[in-house]
VEXDREN-86444 format. One line per 3 residues: number of its first residue (from 1); for each residue z, y, x of C-alpha. Coordinates in steps of 0.05 Angstrom, whole numbers. Last residue first. Layout:
# VEXDREN-86444
NUM> Z,Y,X | ...
***
This chain:
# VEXDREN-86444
192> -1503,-488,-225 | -1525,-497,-154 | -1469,-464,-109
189> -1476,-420,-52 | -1417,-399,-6 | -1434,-340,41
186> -1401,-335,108 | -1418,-288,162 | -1381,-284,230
183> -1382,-223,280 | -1398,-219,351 | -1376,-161,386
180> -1400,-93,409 | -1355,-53,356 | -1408,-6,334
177> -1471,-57,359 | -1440,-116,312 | -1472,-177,342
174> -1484,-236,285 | -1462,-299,262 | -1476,-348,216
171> -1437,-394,170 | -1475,-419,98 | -1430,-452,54
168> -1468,-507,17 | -1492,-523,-61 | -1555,-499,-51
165> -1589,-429,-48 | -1643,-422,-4 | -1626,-358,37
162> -1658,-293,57 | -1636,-233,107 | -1644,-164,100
159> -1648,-114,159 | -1595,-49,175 | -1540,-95,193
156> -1478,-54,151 | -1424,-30,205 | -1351,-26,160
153> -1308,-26,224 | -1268,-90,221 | -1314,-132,168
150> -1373,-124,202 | -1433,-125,156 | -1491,-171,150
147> -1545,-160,89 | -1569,-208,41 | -1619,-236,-1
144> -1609,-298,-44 | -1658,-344,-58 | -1665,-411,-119
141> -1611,-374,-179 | -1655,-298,-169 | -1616,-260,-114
138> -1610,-189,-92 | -1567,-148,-42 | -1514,-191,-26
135> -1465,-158,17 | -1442,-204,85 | -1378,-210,136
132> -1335,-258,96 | -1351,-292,18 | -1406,-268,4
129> -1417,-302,-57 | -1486,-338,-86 | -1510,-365,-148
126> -1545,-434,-169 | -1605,-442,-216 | -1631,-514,-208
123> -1705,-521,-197 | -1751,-542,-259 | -1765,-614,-256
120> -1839,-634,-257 | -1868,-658,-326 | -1903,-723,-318
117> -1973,-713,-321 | -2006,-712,-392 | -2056,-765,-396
114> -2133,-740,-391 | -2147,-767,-319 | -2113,-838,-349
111> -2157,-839,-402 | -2218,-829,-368 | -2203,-878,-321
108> -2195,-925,-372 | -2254,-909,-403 | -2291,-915,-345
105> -2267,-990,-330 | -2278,-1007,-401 | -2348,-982,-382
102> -2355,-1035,-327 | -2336,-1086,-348 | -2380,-1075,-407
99> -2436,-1064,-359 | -2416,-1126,-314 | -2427,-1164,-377
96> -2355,-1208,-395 | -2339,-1277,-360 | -2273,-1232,-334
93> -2255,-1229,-409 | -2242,-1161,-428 | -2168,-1127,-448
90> -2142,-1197,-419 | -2090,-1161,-384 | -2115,-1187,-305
87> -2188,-1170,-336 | -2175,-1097,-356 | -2130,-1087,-292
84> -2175,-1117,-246 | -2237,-1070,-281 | -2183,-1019,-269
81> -2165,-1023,-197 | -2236,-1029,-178 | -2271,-965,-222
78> -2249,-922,-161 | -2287,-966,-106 | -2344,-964,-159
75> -2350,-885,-154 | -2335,-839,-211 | -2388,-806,-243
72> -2390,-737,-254 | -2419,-694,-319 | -2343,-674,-327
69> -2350,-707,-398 | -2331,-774,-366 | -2370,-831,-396
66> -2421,-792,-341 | -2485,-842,-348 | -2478,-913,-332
63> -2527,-935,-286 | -2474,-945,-214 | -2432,-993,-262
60> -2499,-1034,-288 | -2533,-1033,-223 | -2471,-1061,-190
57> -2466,-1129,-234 | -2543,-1121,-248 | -2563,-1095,-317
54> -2598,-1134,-371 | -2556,-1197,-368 | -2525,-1192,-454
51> -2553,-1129,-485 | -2484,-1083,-494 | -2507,-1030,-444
48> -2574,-1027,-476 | -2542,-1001,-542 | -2567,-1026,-594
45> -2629,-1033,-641 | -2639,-1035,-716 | -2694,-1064,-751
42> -2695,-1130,-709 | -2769,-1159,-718 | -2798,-1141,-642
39> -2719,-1145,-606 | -2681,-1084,-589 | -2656,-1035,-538
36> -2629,-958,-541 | -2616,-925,-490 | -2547,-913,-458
33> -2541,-957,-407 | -2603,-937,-382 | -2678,-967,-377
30> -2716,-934,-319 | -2670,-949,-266 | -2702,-1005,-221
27> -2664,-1056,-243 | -2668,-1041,-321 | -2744,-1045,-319
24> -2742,-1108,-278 | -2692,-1131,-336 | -2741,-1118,-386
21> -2806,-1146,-359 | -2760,-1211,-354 | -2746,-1209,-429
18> -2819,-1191,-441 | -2838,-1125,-456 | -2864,-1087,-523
15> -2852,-1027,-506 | -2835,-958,-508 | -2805,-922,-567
12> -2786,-844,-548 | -2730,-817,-577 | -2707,-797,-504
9> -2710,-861,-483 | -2724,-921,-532 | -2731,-995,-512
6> -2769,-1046,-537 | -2773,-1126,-532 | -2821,-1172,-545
3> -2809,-1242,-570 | -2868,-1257,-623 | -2919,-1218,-573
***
């Protein structure tokens, strides 16, 4: 056969097939993207993703093996945005095989799941004062932990209370059971 073509799959050589042989072989699964194709005289093969009509437009995407080294592949819908992306910055002509489509696709998803995320902002330190009817007890610049008193006979509240510091002056009140009256807390916070 003067235009037979092989394949090799797990450094195995199978063929010769025609050209149609070939695609029917790529339909149905048993040629991958990553084996190895080439023509009967050609001393060096290539890749069978880069063979020009072998693989369907969604055979080719849903046959490529894990380009992600998390052994999973990612669906079409999520290739979508980049294949439009690849083709809308000329990266790949839209005229190009599905499979190289396709892979640029992967690899940009790939790169983007390997970027660096943006660094979140570290919360603001702030402090707290008691400024009427309260004794802080413990705080650490994003809560502050405090305890009520009453400012006319010295009563301390015997639970512990917890704020968000920001910059506000919380008011609250609370029933003093010595005097048997309602009392008024104030503690300024301030984000530094």
């Amino acid at each position: 056969m003067s235009n037979g073509w092989y394949y090799a799959h797990d450094a195995k050589k199978i063929g010769p097939y025609s050209p149609q042989q070939l695609r029917e072989l790529a339909d149905a699964g048993t040629i991958l993207a990553t084996d190895t194709v080439w023509k009967e005289g050609v001393t060096q093969g290539v890749r069978a993703s880069r063979v020009k009509n072998l693989f369907a437009p969604i055979a080719a995407a849903a046959s490529l093996p894990s380009a992600l080294d998390e052994g999973e592949m990612p669906t079409l819908a999520a290739l979508v945005p980049y294949v439009k992306e690849a083709i809308a910055a000329e990266t790949i002509p839209a005229s190009a095989p599905p499979v190289l489509v396709a892979e640029n696709a992967v690899s940009a998803l790939k790169a983007k799941a390997a970027a660096p995320s943006s660094p979140t902002k570290a919360p603001s330190k702030g402090r707290a004062v008691a400024i009427r009817g309260a004794d802080i007890v413990s705080q650490d610049g994003t809560q502050a932990k405090y305890r009520m008193k009453c400012v006319t006979c010295g009563h301390h509240d015997s639970s512990c209370h917890a704020l968000t510091i920001t910059n506000k002056t919380f008011k609250k009140s609370f029933f003093c059971p010595k005097c048997r009256k309602r009392r008024e807390v104030s503690i300024q916070c301030q984000l530094r």
